[in-house]
TIRO-800420 format. One record per atom (N, C-alpha, C, O): residue in one letter; x, y, z. Coordinates in steps of 0.02 Angstrom, whole numbers, plus 50000, padded with zeros to 5 digits. Example, Ala and Ser with C-alpha at 12.3 -4.5 7.8 and 13.67 -1.06 7.14 Angstrom:
2
A506604971650390
A506154977550390
A506604983550390
A507124983450423
S506424988850354
S506844994750357
S506455000250394
S506705005750402
//
This chain:
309
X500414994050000
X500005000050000
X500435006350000
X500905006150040
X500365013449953
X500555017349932
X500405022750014
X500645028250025
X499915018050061
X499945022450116
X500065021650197
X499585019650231
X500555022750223
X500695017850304
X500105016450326
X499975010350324
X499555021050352
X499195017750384
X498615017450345
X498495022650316
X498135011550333
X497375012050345
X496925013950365
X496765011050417
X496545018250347
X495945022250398
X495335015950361
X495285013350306
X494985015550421
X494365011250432
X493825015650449
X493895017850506
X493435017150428
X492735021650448
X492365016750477
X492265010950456
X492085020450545
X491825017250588
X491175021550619
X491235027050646
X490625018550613
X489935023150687
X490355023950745
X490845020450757
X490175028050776
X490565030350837
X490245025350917
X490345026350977
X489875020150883
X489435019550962
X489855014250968
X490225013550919
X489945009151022
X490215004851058
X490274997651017
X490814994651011
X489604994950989
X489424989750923
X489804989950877
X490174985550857
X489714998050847
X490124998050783
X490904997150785
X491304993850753
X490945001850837
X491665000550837
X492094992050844
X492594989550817
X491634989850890
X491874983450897
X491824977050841
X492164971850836
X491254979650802
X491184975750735
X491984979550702
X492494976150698
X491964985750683
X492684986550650
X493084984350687
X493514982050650
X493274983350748
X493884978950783
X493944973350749
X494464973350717
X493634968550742
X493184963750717
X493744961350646
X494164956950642
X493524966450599
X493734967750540
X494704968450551
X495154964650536
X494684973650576
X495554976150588
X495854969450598
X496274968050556
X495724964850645
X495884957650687
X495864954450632
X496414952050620
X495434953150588
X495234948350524
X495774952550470
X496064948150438
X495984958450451
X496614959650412
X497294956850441
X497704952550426
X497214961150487
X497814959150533
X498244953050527
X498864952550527
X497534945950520
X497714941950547
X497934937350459
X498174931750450
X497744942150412
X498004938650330
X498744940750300
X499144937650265
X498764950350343
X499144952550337
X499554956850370
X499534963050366
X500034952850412
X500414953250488
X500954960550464
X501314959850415
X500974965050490
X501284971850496
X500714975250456
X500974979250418
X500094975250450
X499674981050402
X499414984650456
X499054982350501
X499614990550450
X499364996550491
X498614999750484
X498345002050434
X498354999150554
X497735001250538
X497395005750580
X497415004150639
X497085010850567
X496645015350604
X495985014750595
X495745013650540
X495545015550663
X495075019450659
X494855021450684
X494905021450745
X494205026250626
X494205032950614
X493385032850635
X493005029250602
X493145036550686
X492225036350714
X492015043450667
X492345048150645
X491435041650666
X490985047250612
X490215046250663
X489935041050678
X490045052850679
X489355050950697
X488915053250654
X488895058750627
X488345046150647
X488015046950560
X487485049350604
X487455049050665
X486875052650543
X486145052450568
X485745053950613
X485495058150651
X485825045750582
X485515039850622
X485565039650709
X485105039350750
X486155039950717
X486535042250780
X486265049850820
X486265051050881
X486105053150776
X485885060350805
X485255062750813
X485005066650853
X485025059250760
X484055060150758
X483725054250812
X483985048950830
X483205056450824
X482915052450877
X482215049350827
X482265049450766
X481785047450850
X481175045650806
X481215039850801
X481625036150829
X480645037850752
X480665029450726
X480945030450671
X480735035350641
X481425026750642
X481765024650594
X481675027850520
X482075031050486
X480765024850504
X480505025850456
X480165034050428
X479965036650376
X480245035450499
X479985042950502
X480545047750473
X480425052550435
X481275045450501
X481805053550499
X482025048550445
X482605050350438
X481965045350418
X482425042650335
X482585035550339
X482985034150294
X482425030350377
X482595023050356
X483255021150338
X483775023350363
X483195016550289
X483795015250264
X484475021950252
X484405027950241
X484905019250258
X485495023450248
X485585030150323
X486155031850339
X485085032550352
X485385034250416
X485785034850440
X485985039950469
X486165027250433
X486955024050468
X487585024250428
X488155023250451
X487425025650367
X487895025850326
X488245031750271
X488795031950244
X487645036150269
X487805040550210
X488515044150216
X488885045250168
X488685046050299
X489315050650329
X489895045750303
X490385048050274
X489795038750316
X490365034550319
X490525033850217
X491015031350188
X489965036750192
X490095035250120
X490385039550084
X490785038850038
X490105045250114
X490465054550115
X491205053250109
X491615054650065
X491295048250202
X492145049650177
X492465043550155
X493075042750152
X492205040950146
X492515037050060
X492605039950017
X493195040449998
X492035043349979
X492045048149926
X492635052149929
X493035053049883
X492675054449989
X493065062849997
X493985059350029
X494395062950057
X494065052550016
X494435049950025
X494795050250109
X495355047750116
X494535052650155
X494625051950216
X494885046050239
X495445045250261
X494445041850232
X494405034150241
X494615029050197
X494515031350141
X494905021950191
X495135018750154
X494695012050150
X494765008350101
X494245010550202
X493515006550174
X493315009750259
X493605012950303
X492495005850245
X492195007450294
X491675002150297
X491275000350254
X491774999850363
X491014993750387
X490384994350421
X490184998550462
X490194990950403
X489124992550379
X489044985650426
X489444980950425
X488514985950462
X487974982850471
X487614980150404
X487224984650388
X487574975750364
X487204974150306
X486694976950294
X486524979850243
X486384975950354
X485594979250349
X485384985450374
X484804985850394
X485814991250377
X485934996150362
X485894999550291
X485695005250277
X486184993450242
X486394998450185
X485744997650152
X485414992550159
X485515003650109
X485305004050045
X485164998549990
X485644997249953
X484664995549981
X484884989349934
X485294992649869
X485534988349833
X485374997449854
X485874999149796
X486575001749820
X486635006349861
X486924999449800
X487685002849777
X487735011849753
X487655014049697
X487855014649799
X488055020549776
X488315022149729
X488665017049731
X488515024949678
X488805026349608
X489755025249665
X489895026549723
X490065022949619
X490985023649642
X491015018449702
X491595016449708
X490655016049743
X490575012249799
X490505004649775
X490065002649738
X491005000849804
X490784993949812
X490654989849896
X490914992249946
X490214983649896
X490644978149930
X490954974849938
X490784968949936
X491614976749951
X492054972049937
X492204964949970
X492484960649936
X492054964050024
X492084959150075
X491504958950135
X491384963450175
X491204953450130
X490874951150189
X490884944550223
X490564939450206
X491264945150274
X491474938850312
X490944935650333
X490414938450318
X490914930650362
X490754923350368
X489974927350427
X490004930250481
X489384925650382
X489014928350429
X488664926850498
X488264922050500
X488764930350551
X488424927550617
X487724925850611
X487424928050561
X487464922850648
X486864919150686
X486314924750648
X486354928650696
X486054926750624
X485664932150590
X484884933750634
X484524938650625
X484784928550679
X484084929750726
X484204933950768
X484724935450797
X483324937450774
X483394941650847
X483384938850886
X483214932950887
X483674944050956
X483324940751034
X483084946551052
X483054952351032
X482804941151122
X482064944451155
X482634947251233
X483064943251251
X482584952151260
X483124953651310
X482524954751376
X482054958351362
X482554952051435
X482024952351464
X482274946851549
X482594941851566
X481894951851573
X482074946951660
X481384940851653
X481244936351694
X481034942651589
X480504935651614
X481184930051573
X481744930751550
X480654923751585
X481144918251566
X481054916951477
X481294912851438
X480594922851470
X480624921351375
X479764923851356
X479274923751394
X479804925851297
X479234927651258
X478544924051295
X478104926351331
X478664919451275
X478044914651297
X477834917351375
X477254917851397
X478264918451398
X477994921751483
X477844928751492
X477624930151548
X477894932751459
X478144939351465
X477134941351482
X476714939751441
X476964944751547
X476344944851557
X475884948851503
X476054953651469
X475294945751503
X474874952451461
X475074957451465
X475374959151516
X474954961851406
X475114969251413
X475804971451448
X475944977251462
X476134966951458
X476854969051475
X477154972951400
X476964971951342
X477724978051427
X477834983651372
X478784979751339
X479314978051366
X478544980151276
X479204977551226
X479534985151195
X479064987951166
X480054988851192
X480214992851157
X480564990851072
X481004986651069
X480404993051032
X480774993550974
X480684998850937
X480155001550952
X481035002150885
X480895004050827
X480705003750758
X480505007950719
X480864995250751
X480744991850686
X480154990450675
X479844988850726
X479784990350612
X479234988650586
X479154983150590
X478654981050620
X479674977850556
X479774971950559
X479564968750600
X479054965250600
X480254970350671
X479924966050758
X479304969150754
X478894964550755
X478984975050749
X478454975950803
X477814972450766
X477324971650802
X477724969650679
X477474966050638
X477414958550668
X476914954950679
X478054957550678
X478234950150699
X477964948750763
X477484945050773
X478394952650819
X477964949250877
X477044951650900
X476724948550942
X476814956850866
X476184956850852
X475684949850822
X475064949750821
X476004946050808
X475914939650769
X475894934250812
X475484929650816
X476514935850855
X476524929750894
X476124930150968
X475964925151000
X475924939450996
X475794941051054
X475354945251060
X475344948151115
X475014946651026
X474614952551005
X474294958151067
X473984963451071
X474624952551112
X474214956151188
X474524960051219
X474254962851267
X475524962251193
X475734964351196
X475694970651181
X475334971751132
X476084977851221
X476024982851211
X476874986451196
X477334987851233
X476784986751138
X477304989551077
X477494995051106
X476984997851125
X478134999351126
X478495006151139
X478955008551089
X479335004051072
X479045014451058
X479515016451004
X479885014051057
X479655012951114
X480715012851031
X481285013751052
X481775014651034
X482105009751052
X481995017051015
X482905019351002
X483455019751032
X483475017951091
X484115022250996
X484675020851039
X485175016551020
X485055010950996
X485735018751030
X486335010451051
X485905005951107
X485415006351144
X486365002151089
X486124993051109
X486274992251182
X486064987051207
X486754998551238
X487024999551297
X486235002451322
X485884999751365
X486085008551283
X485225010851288
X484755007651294
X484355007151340
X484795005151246
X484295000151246
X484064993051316
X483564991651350
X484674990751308
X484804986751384
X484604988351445
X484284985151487
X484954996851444
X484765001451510
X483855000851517
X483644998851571
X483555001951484
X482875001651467
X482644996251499
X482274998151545
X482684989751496
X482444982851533
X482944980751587
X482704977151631
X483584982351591
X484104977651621
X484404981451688
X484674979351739
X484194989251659
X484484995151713
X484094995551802
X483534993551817
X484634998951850
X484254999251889
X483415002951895
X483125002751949
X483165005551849
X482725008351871
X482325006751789
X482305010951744
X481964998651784
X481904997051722
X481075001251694
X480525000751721
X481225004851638
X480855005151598
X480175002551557
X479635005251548
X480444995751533
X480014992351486
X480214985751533
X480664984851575
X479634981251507
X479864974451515
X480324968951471
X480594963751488
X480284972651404
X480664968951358
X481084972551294
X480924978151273
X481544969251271
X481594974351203
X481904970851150
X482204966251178
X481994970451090
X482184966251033
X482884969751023
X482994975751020
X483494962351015
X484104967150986
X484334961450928
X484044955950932
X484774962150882
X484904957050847
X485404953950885
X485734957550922
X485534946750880
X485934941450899
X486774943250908
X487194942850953
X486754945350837
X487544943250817
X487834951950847
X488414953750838
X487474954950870
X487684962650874
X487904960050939
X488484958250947
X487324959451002
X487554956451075
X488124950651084
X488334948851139
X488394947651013
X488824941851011
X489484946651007
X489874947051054
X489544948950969
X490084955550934
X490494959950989
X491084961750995
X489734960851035
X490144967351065
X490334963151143
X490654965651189
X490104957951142
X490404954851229
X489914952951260
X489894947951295
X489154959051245
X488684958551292
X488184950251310
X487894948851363
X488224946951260
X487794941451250
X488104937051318
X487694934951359
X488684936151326
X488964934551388
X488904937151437
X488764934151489
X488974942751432
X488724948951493
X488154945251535
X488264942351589
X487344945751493
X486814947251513
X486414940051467
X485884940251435
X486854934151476
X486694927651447
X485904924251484
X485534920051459
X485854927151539
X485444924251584
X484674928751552
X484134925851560
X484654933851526
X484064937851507
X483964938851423
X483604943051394
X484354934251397
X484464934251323
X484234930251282
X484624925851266
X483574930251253
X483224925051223
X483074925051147
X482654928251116
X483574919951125
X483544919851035
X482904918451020
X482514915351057
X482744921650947
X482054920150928
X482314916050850
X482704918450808
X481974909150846
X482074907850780
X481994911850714
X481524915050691
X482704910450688
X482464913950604
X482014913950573
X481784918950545
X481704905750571
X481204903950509
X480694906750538
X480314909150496
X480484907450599
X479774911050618
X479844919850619
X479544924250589
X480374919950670
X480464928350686
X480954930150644
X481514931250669
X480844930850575
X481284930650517
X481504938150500
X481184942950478
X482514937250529
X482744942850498
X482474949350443
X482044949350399
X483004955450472
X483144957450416
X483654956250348
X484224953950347
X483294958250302
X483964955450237
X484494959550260
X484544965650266
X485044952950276
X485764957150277
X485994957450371
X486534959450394
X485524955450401
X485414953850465
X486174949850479
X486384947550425
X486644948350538
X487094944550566
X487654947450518
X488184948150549
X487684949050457
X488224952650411
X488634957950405
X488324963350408
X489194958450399
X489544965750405
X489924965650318
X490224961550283
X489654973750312
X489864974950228
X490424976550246
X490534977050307
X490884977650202
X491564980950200
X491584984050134
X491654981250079
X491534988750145
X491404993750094
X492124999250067
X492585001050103
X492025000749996
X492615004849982
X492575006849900
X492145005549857
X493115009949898
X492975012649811
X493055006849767
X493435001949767
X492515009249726
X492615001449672
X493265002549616
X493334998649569
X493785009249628
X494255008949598
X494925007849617
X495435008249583
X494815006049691
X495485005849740
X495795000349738
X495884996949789
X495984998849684
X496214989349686
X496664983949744
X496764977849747
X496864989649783
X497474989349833
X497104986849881
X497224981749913
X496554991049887
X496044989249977
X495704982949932
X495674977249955
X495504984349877
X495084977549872
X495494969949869
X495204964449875
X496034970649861
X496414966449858
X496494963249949
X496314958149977
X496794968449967
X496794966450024
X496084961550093
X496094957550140
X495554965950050
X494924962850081
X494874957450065
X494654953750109
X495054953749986
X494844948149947
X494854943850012
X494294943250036
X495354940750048
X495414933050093
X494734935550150
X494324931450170
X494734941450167
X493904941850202
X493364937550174
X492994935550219
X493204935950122
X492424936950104
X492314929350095
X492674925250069
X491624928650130
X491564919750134
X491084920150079
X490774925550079
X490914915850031
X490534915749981
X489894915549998
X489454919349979
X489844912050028
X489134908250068
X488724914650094
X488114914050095
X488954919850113
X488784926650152
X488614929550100
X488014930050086
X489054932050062
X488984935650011
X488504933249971
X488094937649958
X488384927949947
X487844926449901
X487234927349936
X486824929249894
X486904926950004
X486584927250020
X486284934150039
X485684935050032
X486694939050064
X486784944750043
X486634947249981
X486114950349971
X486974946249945
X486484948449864
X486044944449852
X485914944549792
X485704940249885
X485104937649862
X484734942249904
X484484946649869
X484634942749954
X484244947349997
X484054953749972
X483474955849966
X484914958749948
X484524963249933
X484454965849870
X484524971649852
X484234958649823
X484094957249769
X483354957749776
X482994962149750
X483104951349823
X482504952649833
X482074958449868
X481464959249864
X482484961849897
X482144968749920
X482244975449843
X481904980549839
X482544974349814
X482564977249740
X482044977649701
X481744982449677
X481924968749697
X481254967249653
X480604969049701
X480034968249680
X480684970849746
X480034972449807
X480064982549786
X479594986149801
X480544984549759
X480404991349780
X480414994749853
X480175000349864
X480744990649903
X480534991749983
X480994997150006
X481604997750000
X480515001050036
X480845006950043
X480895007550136
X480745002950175
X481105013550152
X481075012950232
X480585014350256
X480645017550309
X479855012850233
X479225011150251
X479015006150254
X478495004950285
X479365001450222
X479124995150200
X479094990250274
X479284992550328
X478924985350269
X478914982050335
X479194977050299
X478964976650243
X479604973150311
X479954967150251
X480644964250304
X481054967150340
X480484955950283
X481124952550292
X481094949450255
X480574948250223
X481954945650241
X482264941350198
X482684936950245
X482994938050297
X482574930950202
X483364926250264
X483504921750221
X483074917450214
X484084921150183
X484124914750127
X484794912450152
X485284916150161
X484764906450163
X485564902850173
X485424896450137
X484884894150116
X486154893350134
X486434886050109
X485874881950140
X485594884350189
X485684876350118
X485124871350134
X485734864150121
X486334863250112
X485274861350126
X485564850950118
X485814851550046
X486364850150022
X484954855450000
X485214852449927
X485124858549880
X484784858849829
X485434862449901
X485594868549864
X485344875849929
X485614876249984
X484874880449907
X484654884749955
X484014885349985
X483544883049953
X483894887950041
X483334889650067
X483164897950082
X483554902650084
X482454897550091
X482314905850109
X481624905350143
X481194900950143
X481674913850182
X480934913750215
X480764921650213
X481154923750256
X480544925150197
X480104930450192
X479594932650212
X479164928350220
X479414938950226
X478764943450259
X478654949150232
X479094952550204
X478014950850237
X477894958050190
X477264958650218
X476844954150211
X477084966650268
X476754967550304
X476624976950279
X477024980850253
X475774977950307
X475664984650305
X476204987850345
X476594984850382
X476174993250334
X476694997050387
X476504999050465
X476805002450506
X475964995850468
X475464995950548
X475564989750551
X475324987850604
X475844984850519
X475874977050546
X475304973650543
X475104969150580
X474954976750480
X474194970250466
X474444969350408
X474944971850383
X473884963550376
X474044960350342
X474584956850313
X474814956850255
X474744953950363
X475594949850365
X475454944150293
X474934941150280
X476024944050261
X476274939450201
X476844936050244
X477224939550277
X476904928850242
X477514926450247
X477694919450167
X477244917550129
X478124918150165
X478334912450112
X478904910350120
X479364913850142
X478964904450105
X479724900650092
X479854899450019
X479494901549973
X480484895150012
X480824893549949
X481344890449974
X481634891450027
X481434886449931
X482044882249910
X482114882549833
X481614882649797
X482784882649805
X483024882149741
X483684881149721
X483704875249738
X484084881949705
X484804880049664
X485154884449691
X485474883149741
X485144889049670
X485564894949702
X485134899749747
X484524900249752
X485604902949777
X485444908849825
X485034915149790
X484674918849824
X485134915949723
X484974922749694
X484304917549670
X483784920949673
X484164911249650
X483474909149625
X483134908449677
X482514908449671
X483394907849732
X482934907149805
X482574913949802
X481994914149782
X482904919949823
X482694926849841
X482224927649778
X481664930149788
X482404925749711
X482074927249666
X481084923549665
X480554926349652
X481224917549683
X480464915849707
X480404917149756
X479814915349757
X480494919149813
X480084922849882
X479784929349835
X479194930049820
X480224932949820
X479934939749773
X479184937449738
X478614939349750
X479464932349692
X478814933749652
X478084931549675
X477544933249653
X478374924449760
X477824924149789
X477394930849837
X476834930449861
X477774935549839
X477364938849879
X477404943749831
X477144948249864
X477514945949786
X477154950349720
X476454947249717
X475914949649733
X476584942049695
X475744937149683
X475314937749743
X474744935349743
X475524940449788
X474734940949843
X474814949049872
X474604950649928
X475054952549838
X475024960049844
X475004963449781
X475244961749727
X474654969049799
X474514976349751
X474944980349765
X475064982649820
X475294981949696
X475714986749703
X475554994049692
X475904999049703
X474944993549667
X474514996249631
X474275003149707
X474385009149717
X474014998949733
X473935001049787
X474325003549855
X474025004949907
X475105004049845
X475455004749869
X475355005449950
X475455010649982
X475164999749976
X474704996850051
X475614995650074
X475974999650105
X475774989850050
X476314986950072
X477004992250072
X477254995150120
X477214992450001
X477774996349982
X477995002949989
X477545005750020
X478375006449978
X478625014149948
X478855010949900
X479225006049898
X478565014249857
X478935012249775
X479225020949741
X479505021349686
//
């Protein structure tokens, strides 16, 4: 490299950073003396309060970290998967996405799990998705916006002076940053195939100029195939959906016995009229490709109920 050190663009909160540790450790460990920094940016996402879908959805978390790519600050920068944009910014690639974690939510809570959690006991989230999903499974439950880092969030059910009774975080984030060990005793995975991810869920992008051949080179021994394909199947299938940060939508496609599997949801943005479907097929991109067209076939687009198109 034409430059001593590496700058890594990083969210400034405690997760992110530790997912880019994550990353640095995984160069590090292909290519012993590579110097590396990083560099915190506070995006958004980070600064606005609200539900998600309200101050801008997708990209929130990322646009600052793409800025300084662009503006060459930074020499790549790592994403939460399901953070990004299902499109590629013009000059922007993915270059690498390592071997992806456990992709299910958990339920974080002093009861002993979902199934117990009393009537009308209060769940915090922000996502359309969870609050779609466990509406499905609990309906008797009473839904709270919530926001925040994942330390916030915790504080909320786990703190001395608790808040809510429950709150949804993803798996592989509480795996990442230490906490899942921390607070193992109040940490309750929810299956994929039922409480089905977001596309891109358990994944970290590694992102950078699609003309920098040096960083991409260097990322190449990162990227497990198996991730990546599933990854662009996901937000392949959120492409062919049009799903915007209104949309209420999951994707989850991985390796199967005899080729791939998938499971999908597509819900009003109030969480009625829930769609779910599976698939199996050959590849990862024909999997995502029939979940799509099954839930095209039982929605109007026409009517733009489901989507932002």
């Amino acid at each position: 490299m034409a430059k001593k050190i590496l700058k890594i663009g990083t969210r400034r909160s405690g997760l992110a950073r530790a997912q880019s540790k994550c990353v640095a450790d995984l160069m590090r460990a292909v290519w012993p003396g590579l110097e590396l920094e990083l560099v915190s940016f506070s995006t958004r996402g980070d600064r606005q309060g609200g539900p998600l879908a309200e101050v801008g959805g997708k990209g929130l978390f990322t646009a600052e970290l793409e800025e300084a790519l662009d503006a060459g600050l930074v020499d790549l920068a790592v994403h939460s998967a399901k953070d990004l944009p299902a499109e590629d910014p013009p000059g922007l690639i993915i270059a690498a996405t390592p071997a992806r974690h456990d992709p299910c939510d958990a339920l974080v809570t002093t009861h002993p799990g979902l199934d117990n959690l009393p009537s009308g006991a209060t769940v915090g989230t922000g996502s359309l998705r969870r609050s779609a999903l466990l509406r499905r499974l609990r309906d008797d439950l009473k839904i709270v916006p919530l926001r925040g880092n994942v330390e916030t969030r915790l504080g909320k059910v786990l703190g001395p002076k608790p808040e809510l009774d429950a709150t949804i975080l993803a798996w592989a984030g509480l795996l990442r940053s230490g906490l899942a060990g921390r607070f193992a005793g109040n940490i309750h995975p929810l299956p994929a195939e039922t409480f089905i991810p977001a596309a891109g869920q358990g994944t970290l992008a590694i992102q950078t100029q699609a003309d920098n051949a040096e960083v991409i080179k260097l990322l190449a021994p990162l990227n497990d195939q198996a991730t990546r394909e599933s990854l662009q199947a996901e937000r392949a299938f959120l492409r062919m959906l049009h799903a915007g940060c209104h949309s209420c939508i999951a994707a989850y496609i991985r390796p199967a016995d005899t080729g791939w599997a998938g499971d999908a949801m597509l819900a009003k943005p109030d969480g009625t009229d829930m769609k779910t479907v599976s698939a199996k097929a050959r590849t990862a991109k024909e999997t995502g490709e029939t979940l799509a067209k099954k839930l095209l076939e039982t929605v109007s687009l026409q009517e733009n109920d489901f989507l932002e198109l």
